[in-house]
C-alpha positions as semicolon CSV with decimal commas, in nm:
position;residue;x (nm);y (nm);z (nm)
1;X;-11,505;12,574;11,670
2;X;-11,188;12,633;11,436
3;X;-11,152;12,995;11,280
4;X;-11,250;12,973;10,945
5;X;-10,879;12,991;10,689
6;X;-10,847;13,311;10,495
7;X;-10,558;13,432;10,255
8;X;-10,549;13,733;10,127
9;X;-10,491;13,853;9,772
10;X;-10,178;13,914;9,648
11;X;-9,998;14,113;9,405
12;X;-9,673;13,936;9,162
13;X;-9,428;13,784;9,384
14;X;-9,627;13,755;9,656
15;X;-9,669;13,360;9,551
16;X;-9,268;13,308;9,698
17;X;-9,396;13,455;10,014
18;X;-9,674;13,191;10,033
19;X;-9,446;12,917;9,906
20;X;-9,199;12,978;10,146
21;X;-9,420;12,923;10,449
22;X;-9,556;12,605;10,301
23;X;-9,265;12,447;10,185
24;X;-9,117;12,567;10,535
25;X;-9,379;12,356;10,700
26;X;-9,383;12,095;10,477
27;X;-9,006;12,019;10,456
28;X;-8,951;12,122;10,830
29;X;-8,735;11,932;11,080
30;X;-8,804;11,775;11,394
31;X;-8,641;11,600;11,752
32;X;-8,823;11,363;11,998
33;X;-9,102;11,304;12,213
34;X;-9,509;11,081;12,221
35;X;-9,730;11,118;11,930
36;X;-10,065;11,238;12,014
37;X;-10,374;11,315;11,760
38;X;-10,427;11,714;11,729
39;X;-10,388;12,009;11,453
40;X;-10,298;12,336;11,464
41;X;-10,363;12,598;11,243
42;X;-10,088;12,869;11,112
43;X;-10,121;13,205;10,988
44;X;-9,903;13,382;10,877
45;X;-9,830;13,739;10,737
46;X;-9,590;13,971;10,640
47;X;-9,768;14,309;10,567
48;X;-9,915;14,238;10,201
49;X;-9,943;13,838;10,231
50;X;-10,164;13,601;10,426
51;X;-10,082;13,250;10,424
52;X;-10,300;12,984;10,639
53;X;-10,212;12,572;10,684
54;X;-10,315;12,347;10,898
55;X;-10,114;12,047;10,995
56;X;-10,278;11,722;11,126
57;X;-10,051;11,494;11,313
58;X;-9,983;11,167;11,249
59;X;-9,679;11,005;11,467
60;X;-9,483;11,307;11,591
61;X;-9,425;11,334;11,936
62;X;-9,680;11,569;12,095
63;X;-9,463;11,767;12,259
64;X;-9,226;11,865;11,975
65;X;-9,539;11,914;11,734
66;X;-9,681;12,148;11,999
67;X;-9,333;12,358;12,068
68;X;-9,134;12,300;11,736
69;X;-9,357;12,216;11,437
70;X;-9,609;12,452;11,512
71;X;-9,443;12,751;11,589
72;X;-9,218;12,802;11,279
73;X;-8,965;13,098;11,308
74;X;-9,021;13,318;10,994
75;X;-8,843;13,639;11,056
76;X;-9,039;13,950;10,955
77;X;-9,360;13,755;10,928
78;X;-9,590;13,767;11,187
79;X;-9,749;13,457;11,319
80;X;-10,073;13,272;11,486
81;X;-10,088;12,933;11,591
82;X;-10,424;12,781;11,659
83;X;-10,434;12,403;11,834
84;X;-10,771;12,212;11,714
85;X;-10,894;11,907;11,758
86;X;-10,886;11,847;11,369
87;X;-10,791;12,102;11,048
88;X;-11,073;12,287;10,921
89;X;-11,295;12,247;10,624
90;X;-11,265;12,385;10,301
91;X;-10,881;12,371;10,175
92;X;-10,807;12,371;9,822
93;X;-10,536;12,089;9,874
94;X;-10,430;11,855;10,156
95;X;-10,097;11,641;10,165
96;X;-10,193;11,350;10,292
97;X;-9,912;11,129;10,492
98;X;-9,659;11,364;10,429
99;X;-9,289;11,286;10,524
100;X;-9,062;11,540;10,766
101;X;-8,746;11,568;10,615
102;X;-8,511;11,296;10,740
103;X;-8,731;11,175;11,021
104;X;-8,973;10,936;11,059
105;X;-9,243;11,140;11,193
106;X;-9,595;11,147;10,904
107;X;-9,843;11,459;10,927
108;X;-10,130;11,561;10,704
109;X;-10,080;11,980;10,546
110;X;-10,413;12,123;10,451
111;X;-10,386;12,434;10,278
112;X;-10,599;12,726;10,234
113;X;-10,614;13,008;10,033
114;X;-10,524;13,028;9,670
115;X;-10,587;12,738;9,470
116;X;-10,312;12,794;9,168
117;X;-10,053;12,740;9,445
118;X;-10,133;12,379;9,439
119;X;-9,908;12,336;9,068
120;X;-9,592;12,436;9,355
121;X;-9,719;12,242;9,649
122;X;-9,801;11,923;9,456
123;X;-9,487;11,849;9,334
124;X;-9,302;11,904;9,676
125;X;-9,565;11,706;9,895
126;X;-9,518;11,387;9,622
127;X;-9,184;11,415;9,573
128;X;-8,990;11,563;9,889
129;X;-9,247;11,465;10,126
130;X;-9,332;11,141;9,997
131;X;-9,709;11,205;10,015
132;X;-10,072;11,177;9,859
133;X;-10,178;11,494;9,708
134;X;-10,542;11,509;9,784
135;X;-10,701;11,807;9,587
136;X;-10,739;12,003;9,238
């Protein structure tokens, strides 16, 4: 059973934290490999922020979502990857068929947390991801 997503409270500023990770994800590059259905879950934190995504795969190779898109390198941040079977209930947004940056590869970004991030994350999944913005 998946561990259920938490982020913590932040104070001001602590929003470009959060973005950063999820735009990281969400925009993140990519190689080669065989596409295979499976999530993992991320969380991050850097002292005073939690952050926590899940991505859902859609046609990236399985090896290179295993090694590369779910292990992003965020320096000073510390991080936890989590492989499920599918993302968890209960995020406040989910882009749905979402684009990696000059590839070809599609994956689903369900995120958790704080729901006013969504006016940031919107925008990017629709427009730089090319996806479905599935939420508030």
């Amino acid at each position: 059973m998946p561990a259920r997503a938490k982020v913590a409270r932040d104070s001001e500023g602590g929003w470009l934290v959060r973005l950063s990770l999820l735009l990281t994800v969400l925009l993140g590059s990519a190689v080669s490999g065989e596409a295979l259905a499976e999530a993992c879950v991320i969380h991050s934190r850097d002292g005073r922020v939690a952050v926590t995504l899940c991505q859902a795969n859609r046609s990236i190779p399985a090896e290179l979502f295993r090694n590369g898109f779910c292990q992003p390198q965020l320096e000073g941040q510390q991080i936890e990857v989590e492989f499920v079977e599918h993302c968890p209930q209960g995020a406040f947004g989910i882009c749905r068929d979402a684009r990696v940056s000059n590839m070809p590869y599609r994956q689903d970004i369900h995120y958790y947390g704080i729901a006013s991030d969504a006016r940031f994350l919107r925008p990017a999944c629709e427009q730089a991801s090319e996806g479905v913005w599935d939420g508030e």
